[in-house]
N, C-alpha and C positions, 0 to 999 in steps of 0.2 A: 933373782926374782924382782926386787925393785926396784933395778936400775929397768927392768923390762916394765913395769908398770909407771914408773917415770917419762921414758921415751915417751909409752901409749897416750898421756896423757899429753905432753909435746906436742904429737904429731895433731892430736885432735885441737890444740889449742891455736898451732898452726896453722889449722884447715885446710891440713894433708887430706890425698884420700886415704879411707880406711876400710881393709877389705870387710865382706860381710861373714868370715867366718870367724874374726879378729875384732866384730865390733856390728854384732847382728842385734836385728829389732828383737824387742824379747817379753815386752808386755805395754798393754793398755795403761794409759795415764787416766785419772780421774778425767770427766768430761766436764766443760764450763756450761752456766745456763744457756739454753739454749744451740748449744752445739751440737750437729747431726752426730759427725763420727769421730771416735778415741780417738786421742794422738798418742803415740808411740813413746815407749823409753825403749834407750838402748842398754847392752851389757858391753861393757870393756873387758874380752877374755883374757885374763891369763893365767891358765894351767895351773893350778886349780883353784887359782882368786880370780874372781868374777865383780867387777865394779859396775851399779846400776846408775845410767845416769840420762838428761832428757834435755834437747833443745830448749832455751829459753824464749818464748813471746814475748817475754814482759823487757829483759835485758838483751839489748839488741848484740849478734855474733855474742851468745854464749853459751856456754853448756853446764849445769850445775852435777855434781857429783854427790847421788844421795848417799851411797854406804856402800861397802865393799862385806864380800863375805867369802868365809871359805867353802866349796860349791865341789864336793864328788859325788855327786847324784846329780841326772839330766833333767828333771823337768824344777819347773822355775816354780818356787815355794810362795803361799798366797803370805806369807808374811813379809817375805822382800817386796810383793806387789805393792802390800799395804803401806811397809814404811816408804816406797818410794814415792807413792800417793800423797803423804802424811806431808814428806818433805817436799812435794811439788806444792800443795796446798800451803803450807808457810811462807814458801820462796812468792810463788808464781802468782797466789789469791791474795793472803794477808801483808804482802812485801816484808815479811821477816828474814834476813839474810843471815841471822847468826843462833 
């Protein structure tokens, strides 16, 4: 299991491609002022760890990783939305990276 969530992160780190059912869009990010429409986070699947994570604007070619959970039920919990919200808003608004 975590040598498979290892690789995942590799291959994204690499800017392999990553298919959509291995690494599908999965919720709305907070929106900036002014901005018409959401940007996306993704999930990193893997069976049955799911890692939520989102393009970086602010840090050019990056991807931040907000939190990992253990995920047997399908639809995506408004608490993982919030904290990946939480932790976009520190990274990407306040530039707090730790």
């Amino acid at each position: 299991m975590e040598r498979g969530i290892v690789l995942q992160i590799q291959r994204l780190a690499n800017g392999e491609r990553m298919s959509k059912e291995n690494f599908p869009q999965e919720g709305d990010l907070p929106k900036r002022v002014g901005q018409q429409a959401a940007k996306k986070f993704n999930a990193l699947k893997r069976l049955p760890v799911r890692g939520y994570c989102w393009f970086s604007e602010m840090y050019p070619n990056t991807y931040f990783i907000s939190h990992y959970v253990y995920k047997n039920y399908a639809k995506l919990k408004s608490k993982d939305t919030a904290k990946v919200g939480d932790n976009w808003g520190r990274i990407e608004v306040d530039k707090d990276e730790h």
